[in-house]
Structures are given as C-alpha cells and as structure tokens.
MARVEX-978969 format. One line per 2 residues: number of its first residue (from 0); their letters; for each residue x, y, z of N, C-alpha, C. Coordinates in Angstrom, 2 decimals, m for minus. Atoms other than C-alpha are relative to their C-alpha. Layout:
BEGIN
NUM	a	X/Y/Z/X/Y/Z/X/Y/Z | ... .
***
This chain:
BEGIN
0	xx	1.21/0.02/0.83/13.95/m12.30/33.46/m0.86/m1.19/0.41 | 0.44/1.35/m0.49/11.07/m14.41/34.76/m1.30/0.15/m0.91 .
2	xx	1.34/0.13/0.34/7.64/m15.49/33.35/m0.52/m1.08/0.43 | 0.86/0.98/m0.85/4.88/m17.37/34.76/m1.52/0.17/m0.44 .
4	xx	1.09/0.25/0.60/1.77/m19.07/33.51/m1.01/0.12/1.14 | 1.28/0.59/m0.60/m1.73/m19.20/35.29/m0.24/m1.56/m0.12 .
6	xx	m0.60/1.66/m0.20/m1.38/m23.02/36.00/m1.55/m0.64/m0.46 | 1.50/0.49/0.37/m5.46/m23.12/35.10/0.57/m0.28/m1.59 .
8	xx	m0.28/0.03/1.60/m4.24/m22.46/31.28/0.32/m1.42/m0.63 | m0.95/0.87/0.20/m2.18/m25.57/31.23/m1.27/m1.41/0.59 .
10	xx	1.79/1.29/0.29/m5.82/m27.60/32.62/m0.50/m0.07/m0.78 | 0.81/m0.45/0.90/m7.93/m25.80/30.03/0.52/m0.80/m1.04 .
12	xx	m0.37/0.89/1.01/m5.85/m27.13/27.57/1.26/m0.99/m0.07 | m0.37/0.90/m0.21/m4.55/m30.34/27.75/1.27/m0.34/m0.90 .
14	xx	m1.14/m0.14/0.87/m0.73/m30.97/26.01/0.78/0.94/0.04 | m0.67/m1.35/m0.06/m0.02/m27.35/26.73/1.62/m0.13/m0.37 .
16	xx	m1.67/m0.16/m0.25/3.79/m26.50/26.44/0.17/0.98/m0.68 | m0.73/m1.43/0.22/6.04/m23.62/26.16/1.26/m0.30/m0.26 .
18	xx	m1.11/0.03/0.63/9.34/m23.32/24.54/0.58/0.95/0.42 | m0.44/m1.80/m0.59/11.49/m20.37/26.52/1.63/m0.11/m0.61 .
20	xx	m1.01/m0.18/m0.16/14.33/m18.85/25.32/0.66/1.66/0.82 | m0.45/m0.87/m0.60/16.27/m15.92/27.10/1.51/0.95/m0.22 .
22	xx	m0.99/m1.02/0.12/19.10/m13.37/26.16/0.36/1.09/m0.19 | 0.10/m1.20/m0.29/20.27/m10.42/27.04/1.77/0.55/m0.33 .
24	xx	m1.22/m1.10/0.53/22.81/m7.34/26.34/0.32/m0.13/m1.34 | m0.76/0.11/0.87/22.50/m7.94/22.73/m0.53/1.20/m1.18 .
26	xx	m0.22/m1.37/0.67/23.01/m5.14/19.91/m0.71/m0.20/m1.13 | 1.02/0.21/0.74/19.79/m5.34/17.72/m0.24/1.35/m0.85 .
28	xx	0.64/m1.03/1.08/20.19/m2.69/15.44/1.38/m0.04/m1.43 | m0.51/0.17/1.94/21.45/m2.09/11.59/m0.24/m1.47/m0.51 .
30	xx	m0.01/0.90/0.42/22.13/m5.46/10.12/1.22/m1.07/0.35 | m0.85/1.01/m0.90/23.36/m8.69/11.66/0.09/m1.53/m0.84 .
32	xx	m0.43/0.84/0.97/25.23/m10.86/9.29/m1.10/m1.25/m0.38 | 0.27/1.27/m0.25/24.34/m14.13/10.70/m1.84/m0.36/0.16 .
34	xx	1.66/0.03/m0.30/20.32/m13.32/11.47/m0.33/m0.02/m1.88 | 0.28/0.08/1.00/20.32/m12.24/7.74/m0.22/m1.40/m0.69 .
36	xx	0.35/1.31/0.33/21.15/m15.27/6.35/m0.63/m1.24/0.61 | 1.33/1.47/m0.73/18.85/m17.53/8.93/m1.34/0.71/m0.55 .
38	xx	1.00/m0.78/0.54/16.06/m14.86/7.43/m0.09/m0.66/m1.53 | 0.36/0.34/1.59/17.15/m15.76/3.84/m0.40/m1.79/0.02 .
40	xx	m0.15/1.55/0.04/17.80/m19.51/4.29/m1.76/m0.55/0.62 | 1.25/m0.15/m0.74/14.37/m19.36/6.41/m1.40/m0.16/m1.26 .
42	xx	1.47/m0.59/1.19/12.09/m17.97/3.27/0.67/m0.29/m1.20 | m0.21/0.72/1.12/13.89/m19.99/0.49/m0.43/m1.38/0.64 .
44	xx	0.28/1.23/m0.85/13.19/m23.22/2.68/m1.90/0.37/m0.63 | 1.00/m0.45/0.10/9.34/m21.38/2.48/m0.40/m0.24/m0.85 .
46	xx	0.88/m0.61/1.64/9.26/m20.08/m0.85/m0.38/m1.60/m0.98 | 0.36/1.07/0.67/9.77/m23.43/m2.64/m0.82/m1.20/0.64 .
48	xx	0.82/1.13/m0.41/7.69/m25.30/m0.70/m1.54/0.11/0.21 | 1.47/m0.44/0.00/4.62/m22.99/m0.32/m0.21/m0.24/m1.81 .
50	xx	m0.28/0.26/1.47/5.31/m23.28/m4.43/m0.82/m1.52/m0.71 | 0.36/1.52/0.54/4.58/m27.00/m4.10/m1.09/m0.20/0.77 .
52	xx	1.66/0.36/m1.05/1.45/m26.99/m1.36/0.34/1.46/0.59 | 0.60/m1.15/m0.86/0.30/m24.11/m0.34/m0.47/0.07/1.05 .
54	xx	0.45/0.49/m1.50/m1.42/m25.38/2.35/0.75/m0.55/1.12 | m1.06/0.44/m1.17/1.68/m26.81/4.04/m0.42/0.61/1.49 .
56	xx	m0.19/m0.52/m1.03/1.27/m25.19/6.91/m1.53/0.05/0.77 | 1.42/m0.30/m0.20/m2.53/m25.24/7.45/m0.88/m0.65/0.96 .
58	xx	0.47/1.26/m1.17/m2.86/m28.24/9.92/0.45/0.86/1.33 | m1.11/m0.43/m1.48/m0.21/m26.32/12.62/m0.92/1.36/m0.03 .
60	xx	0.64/m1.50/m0.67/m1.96/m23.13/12.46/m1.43/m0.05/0.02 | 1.89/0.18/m0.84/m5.82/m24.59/12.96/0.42/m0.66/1.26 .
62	xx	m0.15/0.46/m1.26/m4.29/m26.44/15.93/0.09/1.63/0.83 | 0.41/m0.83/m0.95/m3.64/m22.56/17.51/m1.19/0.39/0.05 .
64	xx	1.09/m0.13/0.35/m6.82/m21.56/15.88/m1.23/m0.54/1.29 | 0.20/0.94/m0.75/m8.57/m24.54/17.74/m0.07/0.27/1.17 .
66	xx	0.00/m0.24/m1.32/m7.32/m23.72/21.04/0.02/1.54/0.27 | 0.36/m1.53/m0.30/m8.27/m19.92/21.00/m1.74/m0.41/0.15 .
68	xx	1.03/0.49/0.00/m11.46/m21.38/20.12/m0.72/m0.87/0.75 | 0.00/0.59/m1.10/m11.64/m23.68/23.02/m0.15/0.86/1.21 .
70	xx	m0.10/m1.42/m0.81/m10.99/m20.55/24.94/m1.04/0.73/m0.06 | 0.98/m0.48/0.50/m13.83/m18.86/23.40/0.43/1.17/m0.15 .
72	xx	m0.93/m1.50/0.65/m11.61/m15.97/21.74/m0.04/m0.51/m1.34 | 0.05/m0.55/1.45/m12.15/m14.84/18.15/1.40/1.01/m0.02 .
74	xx	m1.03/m1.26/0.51/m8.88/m13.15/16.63/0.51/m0.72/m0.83 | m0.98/0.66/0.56/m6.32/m13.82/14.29/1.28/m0.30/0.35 .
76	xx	m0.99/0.26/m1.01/m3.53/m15.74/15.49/1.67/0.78/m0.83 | m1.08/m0.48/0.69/0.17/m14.31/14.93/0.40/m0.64/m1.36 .
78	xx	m0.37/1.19/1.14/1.15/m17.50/12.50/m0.82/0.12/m0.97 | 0.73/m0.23/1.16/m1.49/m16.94/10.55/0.16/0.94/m0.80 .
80	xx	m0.43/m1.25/0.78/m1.17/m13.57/9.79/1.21/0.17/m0.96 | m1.23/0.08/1.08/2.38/m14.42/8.81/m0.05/m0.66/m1.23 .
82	xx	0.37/0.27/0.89/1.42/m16.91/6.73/m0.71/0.59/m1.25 | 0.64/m0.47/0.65/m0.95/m14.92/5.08/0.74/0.98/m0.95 .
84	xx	m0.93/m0.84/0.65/1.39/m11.96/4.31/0.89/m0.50/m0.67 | m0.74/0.72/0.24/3.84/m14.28/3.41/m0.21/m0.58/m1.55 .
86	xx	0.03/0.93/1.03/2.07/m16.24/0.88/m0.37/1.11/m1.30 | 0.35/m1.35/0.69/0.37/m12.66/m0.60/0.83/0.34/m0.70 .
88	xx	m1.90/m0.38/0.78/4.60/m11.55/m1.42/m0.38/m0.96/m0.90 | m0.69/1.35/1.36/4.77/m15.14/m3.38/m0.98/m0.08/m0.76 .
90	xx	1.14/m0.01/1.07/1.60/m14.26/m5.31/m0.85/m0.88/0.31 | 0.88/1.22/m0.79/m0.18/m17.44/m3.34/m1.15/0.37/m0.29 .
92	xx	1.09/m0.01/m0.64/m3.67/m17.12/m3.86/m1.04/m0.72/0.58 | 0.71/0.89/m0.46/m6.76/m18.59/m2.15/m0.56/m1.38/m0.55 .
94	xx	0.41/1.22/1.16/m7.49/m20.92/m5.27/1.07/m0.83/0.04 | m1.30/1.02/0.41/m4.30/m22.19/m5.52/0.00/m1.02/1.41 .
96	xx	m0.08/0.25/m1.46/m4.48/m22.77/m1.41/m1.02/m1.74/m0.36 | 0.88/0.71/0.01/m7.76/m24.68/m1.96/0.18/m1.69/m0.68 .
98	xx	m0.76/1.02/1.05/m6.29/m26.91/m5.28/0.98/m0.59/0.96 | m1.24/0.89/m0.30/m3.27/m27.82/m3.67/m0.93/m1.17/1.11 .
100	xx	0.29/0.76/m1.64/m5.35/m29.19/m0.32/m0.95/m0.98/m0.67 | 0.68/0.72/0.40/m7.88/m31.03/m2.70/1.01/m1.17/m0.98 .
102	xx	m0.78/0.65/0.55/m5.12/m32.51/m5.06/1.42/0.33/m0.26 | m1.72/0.32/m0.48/m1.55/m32.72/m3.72/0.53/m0.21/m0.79 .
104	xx	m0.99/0.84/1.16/1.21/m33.69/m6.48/1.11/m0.58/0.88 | m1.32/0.72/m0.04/3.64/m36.26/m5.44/1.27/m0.01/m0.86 .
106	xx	m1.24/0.03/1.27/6.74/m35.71/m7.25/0.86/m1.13/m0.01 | m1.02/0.72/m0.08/8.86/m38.20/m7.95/1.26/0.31/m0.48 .
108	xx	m0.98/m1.03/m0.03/11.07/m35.40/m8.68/0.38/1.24/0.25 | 0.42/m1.59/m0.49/11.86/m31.88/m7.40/m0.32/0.68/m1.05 .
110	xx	0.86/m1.44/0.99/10.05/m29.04/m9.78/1.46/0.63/0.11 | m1.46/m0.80/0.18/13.00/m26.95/m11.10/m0.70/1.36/0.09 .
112	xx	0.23/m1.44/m0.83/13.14/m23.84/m9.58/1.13/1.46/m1.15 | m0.76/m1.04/0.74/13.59/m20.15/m11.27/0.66/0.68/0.86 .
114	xx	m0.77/m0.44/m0.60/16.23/m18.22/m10.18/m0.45/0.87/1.32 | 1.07/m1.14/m1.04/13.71/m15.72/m8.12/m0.57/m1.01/0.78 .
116	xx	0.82/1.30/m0.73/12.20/m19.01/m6.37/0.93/m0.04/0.61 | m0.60/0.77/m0.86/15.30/m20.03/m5.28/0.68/1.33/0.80 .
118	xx	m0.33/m0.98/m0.74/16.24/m16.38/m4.05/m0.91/0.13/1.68 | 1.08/0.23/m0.86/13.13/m16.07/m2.15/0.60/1.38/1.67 .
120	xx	m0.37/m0.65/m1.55/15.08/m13.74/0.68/m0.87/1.18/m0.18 | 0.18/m1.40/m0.56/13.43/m10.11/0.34/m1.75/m0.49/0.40 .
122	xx	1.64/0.63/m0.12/9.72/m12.10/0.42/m0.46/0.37/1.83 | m0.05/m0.20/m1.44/9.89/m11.51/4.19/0.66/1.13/0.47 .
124	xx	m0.75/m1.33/m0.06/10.70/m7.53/5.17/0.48/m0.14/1.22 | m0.66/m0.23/m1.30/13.41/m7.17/7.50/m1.01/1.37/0.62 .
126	xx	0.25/m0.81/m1.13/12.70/m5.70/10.66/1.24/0.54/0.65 | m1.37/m0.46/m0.93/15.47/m5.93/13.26/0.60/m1.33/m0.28 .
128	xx	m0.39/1.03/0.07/17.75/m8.81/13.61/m0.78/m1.05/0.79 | 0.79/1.04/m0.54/16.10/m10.56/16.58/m1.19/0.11/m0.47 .
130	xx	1.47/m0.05/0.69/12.53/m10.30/14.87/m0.04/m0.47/m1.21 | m0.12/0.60/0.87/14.03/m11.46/11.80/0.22/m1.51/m0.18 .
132	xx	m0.95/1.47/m1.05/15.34/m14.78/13.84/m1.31/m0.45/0.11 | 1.29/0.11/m0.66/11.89/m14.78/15.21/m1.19/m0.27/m1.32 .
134	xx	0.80/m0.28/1.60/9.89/m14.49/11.77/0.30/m1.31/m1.00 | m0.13/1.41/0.71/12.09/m16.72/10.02/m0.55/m1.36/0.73 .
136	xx	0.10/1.32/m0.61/11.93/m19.64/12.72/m1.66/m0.49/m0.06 | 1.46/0.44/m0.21/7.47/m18.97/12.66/0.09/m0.92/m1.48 .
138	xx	0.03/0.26/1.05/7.93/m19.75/9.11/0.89/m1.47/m0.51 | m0.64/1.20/m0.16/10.19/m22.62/9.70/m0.96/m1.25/0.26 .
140	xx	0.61/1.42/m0.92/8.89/m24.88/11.87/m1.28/m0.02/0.02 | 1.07/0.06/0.23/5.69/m23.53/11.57/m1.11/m0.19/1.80 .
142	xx	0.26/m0.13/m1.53/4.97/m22.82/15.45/0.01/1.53/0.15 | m0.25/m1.57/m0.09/4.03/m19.41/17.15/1.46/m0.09/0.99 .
144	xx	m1.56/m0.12/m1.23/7.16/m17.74/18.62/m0.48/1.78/0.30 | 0.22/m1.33/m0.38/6.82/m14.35/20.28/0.80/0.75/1.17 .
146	xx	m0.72/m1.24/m0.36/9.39/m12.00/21.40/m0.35/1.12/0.95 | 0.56/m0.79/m0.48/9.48/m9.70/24.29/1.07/1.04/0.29 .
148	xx	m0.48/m0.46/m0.38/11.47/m6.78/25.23/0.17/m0.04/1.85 | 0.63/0.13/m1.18/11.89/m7.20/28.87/0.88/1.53/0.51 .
150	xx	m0.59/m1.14/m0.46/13.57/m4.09/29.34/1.17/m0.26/1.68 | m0.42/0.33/m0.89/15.66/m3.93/32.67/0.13/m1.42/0.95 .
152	xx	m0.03/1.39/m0.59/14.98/m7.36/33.67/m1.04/m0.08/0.92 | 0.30/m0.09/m1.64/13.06/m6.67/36.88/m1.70/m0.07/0.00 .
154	xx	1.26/0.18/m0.44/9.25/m6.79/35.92/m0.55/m1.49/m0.70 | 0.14/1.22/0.40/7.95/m10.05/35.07/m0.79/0.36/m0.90 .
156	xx	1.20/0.15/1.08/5.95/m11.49/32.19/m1.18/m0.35/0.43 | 1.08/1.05/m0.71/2.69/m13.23/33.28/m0.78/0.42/m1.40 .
158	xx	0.65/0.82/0.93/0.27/m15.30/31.02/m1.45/0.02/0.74 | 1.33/0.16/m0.71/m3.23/m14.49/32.56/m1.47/0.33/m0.65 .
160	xx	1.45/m0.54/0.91/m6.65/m13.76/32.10/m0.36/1.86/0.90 | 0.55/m1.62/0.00/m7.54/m9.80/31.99/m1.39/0.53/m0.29 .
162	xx	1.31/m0.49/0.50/m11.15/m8.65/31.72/m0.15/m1.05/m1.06 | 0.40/0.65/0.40/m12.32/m11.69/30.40/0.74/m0.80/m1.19 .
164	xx	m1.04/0.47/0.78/m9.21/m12.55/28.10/1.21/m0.51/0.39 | m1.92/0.49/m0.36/m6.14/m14.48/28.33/0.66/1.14/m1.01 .
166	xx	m1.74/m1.05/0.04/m2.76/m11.99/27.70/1.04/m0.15/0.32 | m1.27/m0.60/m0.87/0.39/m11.45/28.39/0.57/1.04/0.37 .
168	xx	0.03/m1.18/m0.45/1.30/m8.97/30.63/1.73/0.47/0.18 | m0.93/0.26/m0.66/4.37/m7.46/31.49/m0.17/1.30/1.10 .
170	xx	0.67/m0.74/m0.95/3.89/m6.00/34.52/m1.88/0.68/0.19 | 1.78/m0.91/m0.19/0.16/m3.43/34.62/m0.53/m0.59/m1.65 .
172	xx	0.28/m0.10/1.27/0.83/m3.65/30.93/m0.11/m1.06/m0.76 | 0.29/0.91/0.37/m0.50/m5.62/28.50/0.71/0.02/m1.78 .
174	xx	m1.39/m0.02/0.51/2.30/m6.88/25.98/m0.54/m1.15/m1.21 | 0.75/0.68/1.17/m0.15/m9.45/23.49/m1.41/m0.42/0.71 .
176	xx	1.31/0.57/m0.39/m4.11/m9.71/23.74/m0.12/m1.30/m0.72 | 0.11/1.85/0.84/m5.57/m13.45/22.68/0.87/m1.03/0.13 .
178	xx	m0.91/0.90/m0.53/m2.84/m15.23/24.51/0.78/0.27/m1.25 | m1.64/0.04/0.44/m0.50/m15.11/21.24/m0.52/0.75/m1.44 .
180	xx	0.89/m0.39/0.82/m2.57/m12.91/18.49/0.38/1.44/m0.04 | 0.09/m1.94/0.38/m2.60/m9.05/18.49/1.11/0.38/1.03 .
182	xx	m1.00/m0.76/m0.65/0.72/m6.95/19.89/m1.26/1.19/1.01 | 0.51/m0.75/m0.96/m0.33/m4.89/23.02/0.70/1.16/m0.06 .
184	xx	m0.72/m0.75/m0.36/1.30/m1.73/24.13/1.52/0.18/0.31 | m1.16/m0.10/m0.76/4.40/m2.77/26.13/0.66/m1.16/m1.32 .
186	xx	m0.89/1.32/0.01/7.41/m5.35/25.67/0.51/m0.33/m1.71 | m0.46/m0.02/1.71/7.55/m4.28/21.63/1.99/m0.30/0.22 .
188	xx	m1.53/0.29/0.63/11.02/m5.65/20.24/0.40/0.84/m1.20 | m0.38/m0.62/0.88/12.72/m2.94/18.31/1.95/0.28/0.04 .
190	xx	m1.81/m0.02/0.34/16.55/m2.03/17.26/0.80/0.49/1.28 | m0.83/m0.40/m1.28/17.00/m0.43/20.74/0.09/m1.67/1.21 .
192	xx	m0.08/0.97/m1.42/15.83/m3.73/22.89/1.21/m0.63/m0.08 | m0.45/0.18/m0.07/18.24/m5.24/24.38/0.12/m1.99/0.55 .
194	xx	1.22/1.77/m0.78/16.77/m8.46/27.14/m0.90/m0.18/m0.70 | 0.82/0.56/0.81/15.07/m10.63/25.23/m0.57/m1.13/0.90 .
196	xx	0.62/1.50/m0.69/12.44/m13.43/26.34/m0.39/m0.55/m0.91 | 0.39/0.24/0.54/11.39/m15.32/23.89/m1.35/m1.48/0.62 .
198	xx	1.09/1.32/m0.14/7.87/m18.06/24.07/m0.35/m0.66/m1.00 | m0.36/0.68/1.11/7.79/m20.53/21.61/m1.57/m0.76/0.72 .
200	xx	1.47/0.72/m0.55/3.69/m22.01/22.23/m0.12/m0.79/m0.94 | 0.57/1.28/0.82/2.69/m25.61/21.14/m1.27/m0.88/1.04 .
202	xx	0.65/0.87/m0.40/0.70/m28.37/21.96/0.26/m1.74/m0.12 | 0.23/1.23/0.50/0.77/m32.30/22.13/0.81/m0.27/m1.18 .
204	xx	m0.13/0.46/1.36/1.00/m33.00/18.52/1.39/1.13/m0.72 | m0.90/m0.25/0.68/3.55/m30.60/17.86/1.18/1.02/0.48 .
206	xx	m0.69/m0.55/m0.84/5.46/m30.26/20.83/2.05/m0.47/m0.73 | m2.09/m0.05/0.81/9.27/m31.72/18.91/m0.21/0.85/m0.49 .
208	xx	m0.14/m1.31/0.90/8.54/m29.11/16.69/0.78/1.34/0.65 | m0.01/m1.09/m0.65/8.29/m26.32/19.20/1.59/m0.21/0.77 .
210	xx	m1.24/m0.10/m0.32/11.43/m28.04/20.83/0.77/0.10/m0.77 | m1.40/m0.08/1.45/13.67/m28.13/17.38/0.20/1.58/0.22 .
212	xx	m0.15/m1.05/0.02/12.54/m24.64/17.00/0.79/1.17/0.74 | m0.75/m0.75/m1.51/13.95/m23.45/20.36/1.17/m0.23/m0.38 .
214	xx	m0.89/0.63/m0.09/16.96/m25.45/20.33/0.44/1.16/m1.24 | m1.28/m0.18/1.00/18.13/m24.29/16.64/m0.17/1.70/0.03 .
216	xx	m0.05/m1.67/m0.15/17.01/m20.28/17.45/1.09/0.04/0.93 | m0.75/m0.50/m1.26/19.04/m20.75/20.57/1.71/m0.03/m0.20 .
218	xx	m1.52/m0.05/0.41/22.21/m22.05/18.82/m0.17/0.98/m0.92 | 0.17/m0.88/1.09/21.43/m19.30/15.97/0.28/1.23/0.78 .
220	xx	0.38/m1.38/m0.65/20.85/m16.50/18.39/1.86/0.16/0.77 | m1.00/0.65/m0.55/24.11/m17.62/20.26/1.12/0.45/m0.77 .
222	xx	m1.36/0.07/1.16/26.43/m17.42/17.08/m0.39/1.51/m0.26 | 0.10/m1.03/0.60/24.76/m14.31/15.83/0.36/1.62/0.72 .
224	xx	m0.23/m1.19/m0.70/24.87/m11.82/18.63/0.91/m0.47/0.83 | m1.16/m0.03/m0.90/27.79/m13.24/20.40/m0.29/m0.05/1.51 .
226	xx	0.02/0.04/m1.14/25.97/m13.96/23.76/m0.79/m1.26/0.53 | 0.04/1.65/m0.52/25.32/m16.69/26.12/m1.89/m0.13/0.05 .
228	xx	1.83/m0.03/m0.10/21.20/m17.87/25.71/m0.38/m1.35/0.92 | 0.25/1.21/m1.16/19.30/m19.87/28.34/m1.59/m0.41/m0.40 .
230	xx	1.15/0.45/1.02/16.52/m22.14/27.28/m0.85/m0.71/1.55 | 0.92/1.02/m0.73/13.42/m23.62/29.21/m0.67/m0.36/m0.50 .
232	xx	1.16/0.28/0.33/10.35/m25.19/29.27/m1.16/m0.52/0.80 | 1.34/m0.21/m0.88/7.05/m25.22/30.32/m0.93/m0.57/m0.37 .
234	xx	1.19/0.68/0.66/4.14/m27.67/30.54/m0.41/m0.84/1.35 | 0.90/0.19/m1.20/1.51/m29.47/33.18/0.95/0.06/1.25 .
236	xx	m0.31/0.41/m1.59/3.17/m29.20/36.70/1.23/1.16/m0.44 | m0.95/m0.70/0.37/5.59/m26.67/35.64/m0.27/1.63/m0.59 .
238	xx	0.26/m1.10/0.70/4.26/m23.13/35.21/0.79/1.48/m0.28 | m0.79/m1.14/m0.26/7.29/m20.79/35.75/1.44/m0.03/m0.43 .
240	xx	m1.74/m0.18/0.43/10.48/m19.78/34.47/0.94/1.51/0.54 | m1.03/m0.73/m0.71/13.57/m18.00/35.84/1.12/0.44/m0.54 .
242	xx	m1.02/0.50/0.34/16.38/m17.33/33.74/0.85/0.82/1.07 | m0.93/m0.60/m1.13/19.78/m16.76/35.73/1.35/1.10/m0.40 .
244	x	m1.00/m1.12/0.73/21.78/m15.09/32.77/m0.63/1.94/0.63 .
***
C-alpha cells in the first residue's frame, strides 16, 4: 500500500504533516468488541465535554477550514460535518455554541452528570468497526482522519490537484474531493474492506495531536482486529509512504 503527496502541497502550506497508518487482512464486518468500546469511550469523553463548551473543538476545525481557504476551495470539511452531526444527537444548538465561546464557566468542580450523559455511546451511529475507530478518534483528538479501502494493494493513493482541485485519488479514481471534505467514488470503507490506509492531516500547531491520534488508533486497531499495523509520517522533505506489511 503506497501513497504519495504532490511535494508543492507541503510548500503551499507551511507545517503540513500527515499521520499514516496501514493494515491489512482485517475482518470488518458485524460487531467488533474492542472498536465498540473505543466508539463508546470515544463519545462519552465527547458528550460531557461538548456539555461543558460547546465550542471545544472550534479552534482545530477553523485551522482545516483556514487552509482549504488558503487553497481557494469552498466546502465543508469532514471534522466539521462530524462535529456538527454530533453535536445535533446531543441537542447542541447554535446559541448555546455562541454562549459558551462568549462566556466559558470555570468549574472548580465537575458538573454532575445524568445517567444518559454519562452513557453518551449510541450519540454516534455505528457504521463498521474500522469507521467506528476512525469516527471516534475525529472526535477525540479532534483532527481529520480518513480511511481508505485500498483494495488489493497494488494501485496507489496520490494527493494531487485534478481540474483545478486538490483530491485524493486512488488510481483514475477520485476517492475524496477538497483534499479531506466530500467522499468521492472509489476507496469507500465498508464491512467487506479489508487493506486499510489510513491519513491522519494536521498542521504546525497541532501536529502532537495528529501524532497521539495515530499512535493510540494504531495500538487500538492492533488489539481489536488481531493484526500487525504500520505507522508513518509525512511532512516538508518527505512526501511518500510505503508500507511493507
């Protein structure tokens, strides 16, 4: 499984970095103990904290914002969208968003939580297991992560510009328009895929992040499906990855 950036991308915007993870032959369908509970543990971590600022998350997802916009691409970015759906389930609305970001509460104690707060797991609809891994961790760390089927192994990913847009391609096909924003055609992750690639995109300011994120999907992914995962990363002078699993 390989992928490889346009090495201009990584000029354009300055801090760039990529987070890769990689694993393959694993059995992504019904329900997978161990993904479940990183799903629940994932969106109780969420629930009580979008509870206490709503806006938590609102700095990390104008930084992708930002650099789409640098780009001169209009869309909505993946993270956002999650967010959005996300906060919609927990009844979040835009007033509350606004309040919290104008006047914050410091607690000098945690808010006691109702039993449905501290459940918080169905707030986020399963999918598959790896997409649930993937979902929870955006919602974690608060970084995009994006999932690819690579099917057989043998056609690459590439990160380019297409008729006037950055994409990712895999192979002819085009597998997310807006560099990390709208699902394309190909490289969908469903209960049959098997090779997985995963891209974990940051910047600068919130490149540990993007590495925690990797790191604790990779030991997660590792325990859950029982197979060996290979991690990279990608940033100025460095536009390509190889894995050898």
């Amino acid at each position: 499984m390989k992928v490889t950036y346009d090495h201009t991308l990584f000029d354009t915007i300055p801090g760039l970095c990529v987070g890769i993870l990689a694993i393959r032959a694993i059995d992504n369908r019904g329900v997978n103990l161990e993904a479940e509970a990183f799903r629940r543990r994932c969106c109780t971590e969420a629930n009580l904290l979008l509870k206490m600022n709503p806006a938590m998350a609102d700095g990390e997802i104008k930084r992708y914002d930002d650099a789409l916009t640098h780009l001169h691409m209009k869309s909505t970015t993946a993270i956002s969208a999650l967010f959005k759906e996300y906060k919609k389930e927990l009844g979040i609305e835009e007033e509350e968003e606004a309040k919290a970001e104008d006047d914050y509460e410091i607690l000098s104690q945690p808010k006691a939580a109702s039993l449905d707060e501290l459940a918080g797991s169905d707030v986020l609809p399963r999918t598959n297991p790896l997409m649930d891994m993937v979902r929870g961790g955006m919602l974690k760390f608060h970084v995009d992560i994006h999932a690819f089927d690579m099917g057989d192994r043998k056609t690459p990913l590439t990160v380019h510009q297409k008729d006037g847009e950055w994409v990712v391609s895999l192979g002819d096909e085009t597998a997310v328009h807006h560099w990390y924003c709208e699902e394309g055609s190909a490289a969908k992750v469903d209960e049959n895929s098997e090779n997985i690639l995963i891209l974990i995109t940051g910047f600068a300011p919130n490149r540990k992040k993007v590495a925690a994120a990797r790191n604790e999907l990779a030991r997660r992914m590792k325990s859950a499906f029982d197979r060996s995962v290979e991690v990279g990363w990608l940033e100025d002078g460095t536009h390509e990855f190889t894995a050898s699993i």
